[in-house]
Every structure is written in C-alpha cells, then in structure tokens.
C-alpha positions in Angstrom: 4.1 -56.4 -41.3 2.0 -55.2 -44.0 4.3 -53.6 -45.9 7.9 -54.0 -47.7 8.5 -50.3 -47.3 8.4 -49.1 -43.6 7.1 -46.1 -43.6 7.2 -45.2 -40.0 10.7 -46.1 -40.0 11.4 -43.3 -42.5 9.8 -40.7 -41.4 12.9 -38.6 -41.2 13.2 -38.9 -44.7 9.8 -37.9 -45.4 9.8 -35.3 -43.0 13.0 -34.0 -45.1 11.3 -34.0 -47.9 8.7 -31.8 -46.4 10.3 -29.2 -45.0 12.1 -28.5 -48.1 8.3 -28.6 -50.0 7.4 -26.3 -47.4 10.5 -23.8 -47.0 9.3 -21.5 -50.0 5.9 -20.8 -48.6 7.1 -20.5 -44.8 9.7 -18.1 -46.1 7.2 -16.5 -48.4 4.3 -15.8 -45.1 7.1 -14.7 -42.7 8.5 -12.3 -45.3 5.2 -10.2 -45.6 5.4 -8.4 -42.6 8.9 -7.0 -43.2 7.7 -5.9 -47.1 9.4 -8.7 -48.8 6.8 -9.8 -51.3 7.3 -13.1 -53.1 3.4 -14.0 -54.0 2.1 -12.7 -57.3 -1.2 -10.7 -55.5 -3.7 -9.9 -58.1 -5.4 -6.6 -57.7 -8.0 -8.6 -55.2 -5.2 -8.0 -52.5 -2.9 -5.0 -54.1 -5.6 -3.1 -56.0 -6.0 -2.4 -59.3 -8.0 -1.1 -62.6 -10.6 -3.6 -63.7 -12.2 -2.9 -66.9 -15.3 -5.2 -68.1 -16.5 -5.2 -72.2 -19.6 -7.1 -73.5 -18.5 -8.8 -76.7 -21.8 -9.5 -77.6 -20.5 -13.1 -78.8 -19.4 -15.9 -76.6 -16.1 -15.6 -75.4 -13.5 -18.3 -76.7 -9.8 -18.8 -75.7 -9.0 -16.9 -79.1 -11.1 -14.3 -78.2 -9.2 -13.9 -74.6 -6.0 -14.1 -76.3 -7.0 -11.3 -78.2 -7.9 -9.2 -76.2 -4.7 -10.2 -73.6 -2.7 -9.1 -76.4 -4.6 -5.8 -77.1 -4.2 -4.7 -73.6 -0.5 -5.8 -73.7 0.0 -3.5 -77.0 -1.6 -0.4 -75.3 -0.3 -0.3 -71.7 2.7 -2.0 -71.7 1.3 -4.5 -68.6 0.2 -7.8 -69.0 -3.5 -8.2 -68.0 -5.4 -11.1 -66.3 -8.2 -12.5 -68.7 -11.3 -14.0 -67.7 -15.3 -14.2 -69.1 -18.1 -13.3 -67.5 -22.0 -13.2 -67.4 -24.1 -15.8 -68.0 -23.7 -16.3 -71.6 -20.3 -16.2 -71.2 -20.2 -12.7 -73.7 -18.3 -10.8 -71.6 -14.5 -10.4 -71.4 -13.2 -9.0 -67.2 -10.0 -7.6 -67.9 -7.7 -6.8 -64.1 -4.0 -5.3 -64.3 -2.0 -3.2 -61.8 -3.5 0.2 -61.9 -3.4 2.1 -65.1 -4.6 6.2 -65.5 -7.6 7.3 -67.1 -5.8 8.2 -70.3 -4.3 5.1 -70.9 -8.1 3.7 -70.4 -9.2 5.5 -72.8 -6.7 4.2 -75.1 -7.7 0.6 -74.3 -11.5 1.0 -74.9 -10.7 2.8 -78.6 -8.7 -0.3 -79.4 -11.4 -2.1 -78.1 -14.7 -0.8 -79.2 -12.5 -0.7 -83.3 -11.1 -4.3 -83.0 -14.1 -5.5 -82.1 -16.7 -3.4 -83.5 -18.0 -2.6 -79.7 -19.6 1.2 -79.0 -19.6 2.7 -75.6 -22.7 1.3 -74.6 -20.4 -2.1 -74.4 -18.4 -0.8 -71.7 -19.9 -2.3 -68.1 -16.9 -1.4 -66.4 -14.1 0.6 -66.0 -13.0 1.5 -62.6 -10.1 1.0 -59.9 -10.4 -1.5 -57.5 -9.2 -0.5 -53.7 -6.6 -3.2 -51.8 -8.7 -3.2 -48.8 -11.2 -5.4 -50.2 -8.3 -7.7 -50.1 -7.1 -6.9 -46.8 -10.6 -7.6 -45.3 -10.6 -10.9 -47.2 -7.3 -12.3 -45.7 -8.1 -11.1 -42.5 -11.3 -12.9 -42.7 -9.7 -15.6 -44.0 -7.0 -15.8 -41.1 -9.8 -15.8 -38.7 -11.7 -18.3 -40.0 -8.5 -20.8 -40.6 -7.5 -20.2 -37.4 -10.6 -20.8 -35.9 -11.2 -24.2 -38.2 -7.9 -25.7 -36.6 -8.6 -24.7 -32.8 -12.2 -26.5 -33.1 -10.5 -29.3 -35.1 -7.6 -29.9 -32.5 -10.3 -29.4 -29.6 -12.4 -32.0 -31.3 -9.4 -34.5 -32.6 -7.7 -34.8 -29.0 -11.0 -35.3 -27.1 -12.1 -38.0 -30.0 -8.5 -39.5 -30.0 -5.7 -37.7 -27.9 -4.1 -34.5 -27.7 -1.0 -35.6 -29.6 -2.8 -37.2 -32.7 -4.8 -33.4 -32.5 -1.6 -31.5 -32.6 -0.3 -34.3 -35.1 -3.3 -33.5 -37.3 -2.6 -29.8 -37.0 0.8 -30.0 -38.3 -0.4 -31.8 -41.0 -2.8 -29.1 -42.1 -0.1 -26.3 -41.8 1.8 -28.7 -44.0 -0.4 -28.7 -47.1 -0.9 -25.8 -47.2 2.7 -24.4 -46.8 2.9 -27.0 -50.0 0.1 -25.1 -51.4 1.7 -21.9 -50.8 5.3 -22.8 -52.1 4.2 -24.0 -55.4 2.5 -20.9 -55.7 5.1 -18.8 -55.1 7.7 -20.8 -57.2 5.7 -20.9 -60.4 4.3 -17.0 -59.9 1.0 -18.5 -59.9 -1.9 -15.9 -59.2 -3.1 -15.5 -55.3 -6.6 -14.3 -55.4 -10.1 -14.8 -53.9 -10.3 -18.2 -55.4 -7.0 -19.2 -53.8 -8.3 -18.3 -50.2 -11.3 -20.3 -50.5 -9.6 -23.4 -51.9 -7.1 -23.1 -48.9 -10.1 -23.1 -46.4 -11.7 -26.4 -48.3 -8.5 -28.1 -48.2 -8.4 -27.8 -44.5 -11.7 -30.1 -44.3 -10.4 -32.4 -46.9 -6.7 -32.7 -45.2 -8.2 -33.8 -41.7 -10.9 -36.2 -42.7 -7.9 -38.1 -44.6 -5.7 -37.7 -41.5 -8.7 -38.9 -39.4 -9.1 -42.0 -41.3 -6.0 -43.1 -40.7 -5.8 -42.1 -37.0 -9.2 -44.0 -36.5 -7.5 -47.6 -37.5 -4.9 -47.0 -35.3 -7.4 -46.5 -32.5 -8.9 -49.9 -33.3 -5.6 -51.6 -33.5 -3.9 -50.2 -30.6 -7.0 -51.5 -28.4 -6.4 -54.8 -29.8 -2.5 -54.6 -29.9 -0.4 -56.6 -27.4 3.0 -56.7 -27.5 3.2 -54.4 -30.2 4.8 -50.8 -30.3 2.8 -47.9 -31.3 5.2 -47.6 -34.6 4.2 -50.9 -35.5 0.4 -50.6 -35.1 0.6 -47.3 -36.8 2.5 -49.4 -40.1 -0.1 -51.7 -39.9 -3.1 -48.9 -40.0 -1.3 -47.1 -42.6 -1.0 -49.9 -44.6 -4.2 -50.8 -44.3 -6.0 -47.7 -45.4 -3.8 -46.8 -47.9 -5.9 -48.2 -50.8 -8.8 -46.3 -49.2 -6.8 -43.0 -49.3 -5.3 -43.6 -52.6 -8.7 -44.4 -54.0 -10.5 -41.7 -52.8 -7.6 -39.5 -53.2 -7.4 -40.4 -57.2 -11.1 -40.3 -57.9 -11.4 -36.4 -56.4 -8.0 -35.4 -58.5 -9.9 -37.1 -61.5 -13.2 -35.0 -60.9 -11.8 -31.9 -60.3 -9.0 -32.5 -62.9 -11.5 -32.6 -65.1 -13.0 -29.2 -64.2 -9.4 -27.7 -64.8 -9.1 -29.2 -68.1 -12.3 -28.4 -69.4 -13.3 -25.4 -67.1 -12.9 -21.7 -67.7 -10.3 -19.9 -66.8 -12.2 -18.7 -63.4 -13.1 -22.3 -62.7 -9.1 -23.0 -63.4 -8.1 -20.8 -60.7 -10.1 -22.4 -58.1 -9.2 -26.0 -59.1 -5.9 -25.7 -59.5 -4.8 -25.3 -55.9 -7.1 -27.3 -55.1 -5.4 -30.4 -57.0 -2.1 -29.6 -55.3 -3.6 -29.3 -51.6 -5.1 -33.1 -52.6 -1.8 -34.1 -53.7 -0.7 -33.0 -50.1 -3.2 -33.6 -48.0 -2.9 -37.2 -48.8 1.2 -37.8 -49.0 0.9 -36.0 -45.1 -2.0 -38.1 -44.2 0.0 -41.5 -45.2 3.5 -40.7 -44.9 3.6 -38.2 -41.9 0.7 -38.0 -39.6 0.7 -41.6 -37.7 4.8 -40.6 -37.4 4.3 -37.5 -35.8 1.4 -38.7 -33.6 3.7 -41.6 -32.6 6.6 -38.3 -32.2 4.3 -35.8 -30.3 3.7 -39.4 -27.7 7.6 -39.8 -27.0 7.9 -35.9 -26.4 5.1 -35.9 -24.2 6.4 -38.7 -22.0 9.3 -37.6 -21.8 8.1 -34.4 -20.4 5.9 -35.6 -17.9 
C-alpha cells in the first residue's frame, strides 16, 4: 500500500464526519417548504427597497462604512453595502423593505452628509421577490439537469455506481456549502446560485480524476480487492488534487482578499465548495463507488 492512513478503511468515519457537515443545510432545504426559514435571503429572493447614490468619488471601505451606518441611524435596519458603476463612484444600498417616508429620510441624510443633490439619486425603488423565485427555479432546473447529464455520461464512461457515487458527492458539497451558510448567517443571493452551479463542474472533474486511476488499476489488478485498488488510486492522485486544489483556493483567495465586496460574495462560497469538493473527491467518492458495487451485487 501507498499509504500509512487507509483511507478506504475509514470511510465510516469520514462519512460521519459528513453527514454532520451536511445536517444544517439538509435541514435548512427541507425546512423551506413548511415556512421554516434558516437562510439569510437577501431581497434578490425575499424582496426589498434598493436605493442607489452616485458619490461622485470612488467609493472606499470608509466610505461604505459610512454610509452602512447612516442607513442604520435612520431606519433602524441594517443595510447590505456594495459599489457600483464603472468608476467604482457609486454606493447600492439593499435592506428589507422600508416606506417612502423613511426614504426620504435616508436621501436628506444622504445628499447633507455627503454634499449629494437630487440629481445623485439613480435609484430608489422596491425590488419584487419573484425575481428571486424565477432565479432559483431556474437554478433548480439547471442543477438538476447538470447531474442527470453528468450521471448519464459518468456511468457510460465508467459504471453506473461510480455515476451515482459521483452524484452523492456533488449533493455533498454543496449541502457543505449550504450549512456553512446557514450557520454563519452568511448572505444567499444571485452570486451564491451561480457559485453553486460552478462548483458542480469543479466537484466532478476532481471526482473524475480519481475514478479514472482506478479504471487503469483495476484493469491491471489481479488479486487485488476493489478497496485496495481504490487506496492505491487515491493515493496516487492525491498530490494532483491537493495541488490543483491549493493553487485555485490561492487565486480565488486572492480575489476575496483584495476584491470588492460584490467580488467577495461570489468567492467566498466558492472557496468553501473547493474545500469540499476535494475532501469528497479523496476521502469519500472511491468508498462509496466501492459501496454502491456491494449494494448492487447483492441485489442482483
């Protein structure tokens, strides 16, 4: 063997592990239908009042502290801060919704903090929820439809069980994605749907990696067991995952740290659903291939 630390031999342990990563956001999806809320929707998926001043200076983090703290002072709700435009001069503000009076208040405050007029006003209006109900149902579709194609093309490239091995996988990191979310009241907007639907490339070409050595070692295998080719191949490409793995958190880590704060948004589960993709793609998807096998023998 490759290794000092079986990994296949664990798997219970890391599947463990898992499932209590995961419990938060599986608790968190199958709560929504039954009105029992846990995410931290911005107004992209609850609606909203979105209100949108040109500073007519570049926007700084001082700047955006500002003006959170403004907004705090004359609603009474804290308001999500970002710039805008391509000079970076104006400030979006988004909070639950707020009436017309109270709007008002906030461009006075506004316009004589920051020596604005009216004319520095680009927006000031209420933003419907079903602009976020279309997203997620488009986004639904579209993850749903990823995974189908990806298990179709998986088990005819492979087998069926490292497809349905590969699946769980996916649903894995991103239940990961969703918990840590939840947990640390992170924002769930637009930006969080799209890095969910990039992760689900990244996840499976990781997985696939993997599941390709232990094609090539199982043809050459002999007397050895499926959960000791599948050590071997993990163990093999795990400086290739690791590597890879590490030099996208550093690039995109990078972007976080230096970004703005709409950059941040996107990164950010982005990093974790890397983190995930490749602990499932070492430590749990040649295990539940070599699972899904046994189950499927024994059924036949």
């Amino acid at each position: 063997m490759n290794s000092k630390f079986p990994i296949v031999k664990n798997f219970k342990i890391f599947g463990i592990i898992s499932i209590l990563l995961c419990a938060t956001g599986l608790v968190a999806l199958l709560g929504l239908p039954f009105g029992f809320n846990l995410f931290n929707f911005t107004i992209d998926f609850v609606g909203g009042t979105e209100m949108e001043f040109n500073m007519k200076q570049p926007v700084t983090a001082d700047i955006e502290s500002q003006v959170g703290s403004l907004f705090k002072e004359v609603t009474g709700v804290n308001g999500s801060i970002t710039t805008a435009g391509n000079s970076g001069e104006q400030v979006v503000i988004r909070s639950t919704s707020i009436d017309s009076e109270t709007r008002a208040k906030v461009i006075s405050k506004m316009n004589e903090t920051f020596g604005l007029t009216d004319d520095d006003l680009y927006g000031n209006e209420d933003v419907s929820p079903t602009v976020g109900s279309d997203l997620q149902r488009a986004a639904i579709t579209a993850a749903a439809v990823a995974i189908v194609l990806m298990l179709i093309y998986i088990g005819f490239r492979f087998e069926l069980t490292s497809g349905l091995a590969a699946v769980t996988c996916l649903v894995h990191d991103m239940l990961i994605m969703i918990s840590v979310f939840v947990i640390f009241r992170l924002p769930v907007d637009g930006n969080f749907i799209a890095a969910v639907l990039t992760i689900l490339g990244y996840s499976i070409n990781a997985s696939i990696i993997v599941f390709d050595r232990v094609r090539e070692n199982l043809h050459s295998a002999r007397r050895e067991t499926f959960e000791e080719v599948a050590e071997t191949s993990i163990w093999q490409t795990m400086g290739r995952t690791i590597n890879t793995t590490v030099t996208t958190i550093f690039a995109v880590g990078m972007i976080y740290i230096l970004g703005v704060d709409s950059l941040k948004d996107f990164t950010l589960p982005l990093l974790i659903g890397f983190i995930a993709g490749a602990y499932s793609s070492i430590f749990l998807a040649s295990s539940l291939w070599g699972s899904y096998r046994k189950l499927l023998k024994r059924k036949a």
